[in-house]
N, C-alpha and C positions, 0 to 999 in steps of 0.2 A: 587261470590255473586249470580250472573244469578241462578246458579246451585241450592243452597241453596233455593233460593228464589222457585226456582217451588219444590220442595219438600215441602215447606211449602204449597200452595197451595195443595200439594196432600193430605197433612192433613188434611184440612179443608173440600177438598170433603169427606175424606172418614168419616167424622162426619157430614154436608148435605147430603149424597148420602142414598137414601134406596132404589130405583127399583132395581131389577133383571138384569135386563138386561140394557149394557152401553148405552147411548145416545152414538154416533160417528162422525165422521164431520172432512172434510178436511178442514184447513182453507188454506187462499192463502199463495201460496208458500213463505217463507223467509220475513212472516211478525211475529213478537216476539212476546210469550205469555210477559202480561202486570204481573206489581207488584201487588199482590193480596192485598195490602191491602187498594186497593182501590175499591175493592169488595162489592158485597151491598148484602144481605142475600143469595138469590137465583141463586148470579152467578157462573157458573162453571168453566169459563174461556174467557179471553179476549185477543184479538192477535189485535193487530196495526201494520201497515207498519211502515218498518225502513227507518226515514228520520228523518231529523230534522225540520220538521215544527209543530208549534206548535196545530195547528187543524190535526191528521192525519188520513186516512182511518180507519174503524177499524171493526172487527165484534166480537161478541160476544154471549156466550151458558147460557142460563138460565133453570133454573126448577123449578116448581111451582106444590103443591099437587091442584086437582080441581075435583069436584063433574060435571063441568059445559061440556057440548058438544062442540064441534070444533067450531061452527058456533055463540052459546052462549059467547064460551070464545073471540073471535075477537069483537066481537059487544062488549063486555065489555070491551076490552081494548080500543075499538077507544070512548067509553065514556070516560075514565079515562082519555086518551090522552087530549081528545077536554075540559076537563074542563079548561085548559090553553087555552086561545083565541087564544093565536099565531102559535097554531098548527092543521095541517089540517093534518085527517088521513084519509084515503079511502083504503077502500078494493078492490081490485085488482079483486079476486078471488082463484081458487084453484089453488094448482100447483103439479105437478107430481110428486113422485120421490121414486126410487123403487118399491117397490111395495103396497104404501101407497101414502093419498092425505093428504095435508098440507094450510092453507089458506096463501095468499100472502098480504100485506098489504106496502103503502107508506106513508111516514110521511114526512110532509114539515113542517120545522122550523126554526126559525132565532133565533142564539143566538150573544148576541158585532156585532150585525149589519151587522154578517155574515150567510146566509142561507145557511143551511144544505137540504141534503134529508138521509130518513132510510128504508131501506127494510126490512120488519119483515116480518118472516117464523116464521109459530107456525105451531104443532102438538098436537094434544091431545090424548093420548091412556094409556090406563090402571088409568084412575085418576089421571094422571100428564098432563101438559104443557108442551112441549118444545119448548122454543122459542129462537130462532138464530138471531141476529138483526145486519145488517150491515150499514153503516154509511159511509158521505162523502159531502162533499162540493159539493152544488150544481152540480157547473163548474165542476166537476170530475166527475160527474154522467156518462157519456159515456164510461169513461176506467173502472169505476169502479165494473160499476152495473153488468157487463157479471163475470168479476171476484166472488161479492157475490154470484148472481146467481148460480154459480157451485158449491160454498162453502153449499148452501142451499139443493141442486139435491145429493150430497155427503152424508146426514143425514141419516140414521140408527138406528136400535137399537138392536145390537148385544150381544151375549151370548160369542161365541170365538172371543176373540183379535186377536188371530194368524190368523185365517183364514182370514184377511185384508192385509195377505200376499200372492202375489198373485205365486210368485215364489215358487214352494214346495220344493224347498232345499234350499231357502233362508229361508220359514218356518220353516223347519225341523233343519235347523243349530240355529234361535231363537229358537226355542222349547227346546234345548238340551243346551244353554247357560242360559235359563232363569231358566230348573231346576238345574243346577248347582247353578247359583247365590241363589235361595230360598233355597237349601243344606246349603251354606256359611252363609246367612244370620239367620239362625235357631242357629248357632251357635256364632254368633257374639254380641257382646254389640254394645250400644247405638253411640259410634264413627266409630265404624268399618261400624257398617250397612249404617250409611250416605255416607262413604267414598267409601265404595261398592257399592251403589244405584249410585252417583257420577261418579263412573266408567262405569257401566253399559248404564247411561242415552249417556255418550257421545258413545258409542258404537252401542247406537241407533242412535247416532245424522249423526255418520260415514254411517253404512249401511243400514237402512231402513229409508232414506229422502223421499221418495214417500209417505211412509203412514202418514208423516205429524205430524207435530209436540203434536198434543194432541194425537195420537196415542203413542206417549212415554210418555205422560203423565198419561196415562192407563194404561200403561202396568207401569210404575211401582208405582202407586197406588193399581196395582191388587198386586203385591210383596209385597208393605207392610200388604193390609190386608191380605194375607196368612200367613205372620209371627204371627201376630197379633192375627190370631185363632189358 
């Protein structure tokens, strides 16, 4: 079902998705992308830690078209925030990362009587939004925030998928599996390709665990829409 389930999500990006070039982003290690359809227009993907508690960490990638400036665009979302009285947003300032600046922003909230805090990272370039937002129970703020943190420092926005491999024969061995799979899949109907895609995804899941699990999400969202053209 798992499996299923993110194929579906890769659908529906590739019906949201129109930049050029991928948004990319490590999320924390051996936390699960969430069931999409609890998705709200703009979201590309949501990864929650694996526990059983019902509040759990979680961070999340959005996209938004915008005419508006990096500096514009935060001042309008900490309006949109604060028209709820019970949330206080402040902007931080910028933050590093790559070779691009991004604004940082904390959001404090109480919801059932329990206080949250949220770290929003936005980027604004080329007329989109990108916003990354991580999430956590007050009391967790200490383990948690260095973890979002890096998930935020990890942001990109790349043209080669593969080059996020940093091994060049671990590249070069995906490079030469994934054109085989798009061979197989040009030839396949509608059962076989899921069942391919299926096989392939856990092949990512086996050897390229570093690049994190929306990086299998890319990569085989980029397979479908190659068949696709």
């Amino acid at each position: 079902m798992k499996r299923l389930l993110l194929l579906l999500i890769i659908f529906l990006s590739i019906k949201l998705s129109g930049e050029e070039k991928k948004p990319f982003f490590i999320p924390p290690k051996d936390w699960a992308l969430l069931d999409p359809s609890s998705y709200s227009q703009y979201i590309k993907a949501i990864f929650v830690k694996k526990d059983k508690s019902i509040f759990r960490p979680n961070i999340n990638l959005s996209i938004q078209e915008t005419d508006l400036s990096l500096d514009e665009y935060t001042n309008e979302a900490k309006r949109a925030h604060e028209k709820d009285p019970s949330i206080t947003y402040t902007i931080l300032g910028k933050i590093d990362f790559k070779e691009d600046k991004a604004s940082l922003s904390e959001v404090s909230v109480t919801l059932n009587s329990i206080d949250f805090k949220i770290l929003q990272f936005i980027l604004v370039k080329n007329k989109n939004a990108y916003i990354i937002t991580g999430a956590c129970k007050k009391g967790e703020i200490t383990e948690y925030y260095p973890i979002i943190i890096n998930s935020f420092k990890s942001f990109e926005l790349i043209e080669d998928l593969f080059s996020k491999v940093s091994s060049e024969s671990k590249k070069n061995a995906l490079v030469k599996k994934y054109s085989s799979l798009i061979a197989i899949l040009k030839k396949s109907n509608d059962k076989q390709i899921k069942k391919n895609l299926v096989s392939f995804e856990k092949y990512l899941d086996k050897n390229y665990q570093n690049e994190g699990k929306y990086f299998s999400m890319l990569l085989l969202e980029k397979a479908l829409k190659e068949i696709k053209d």
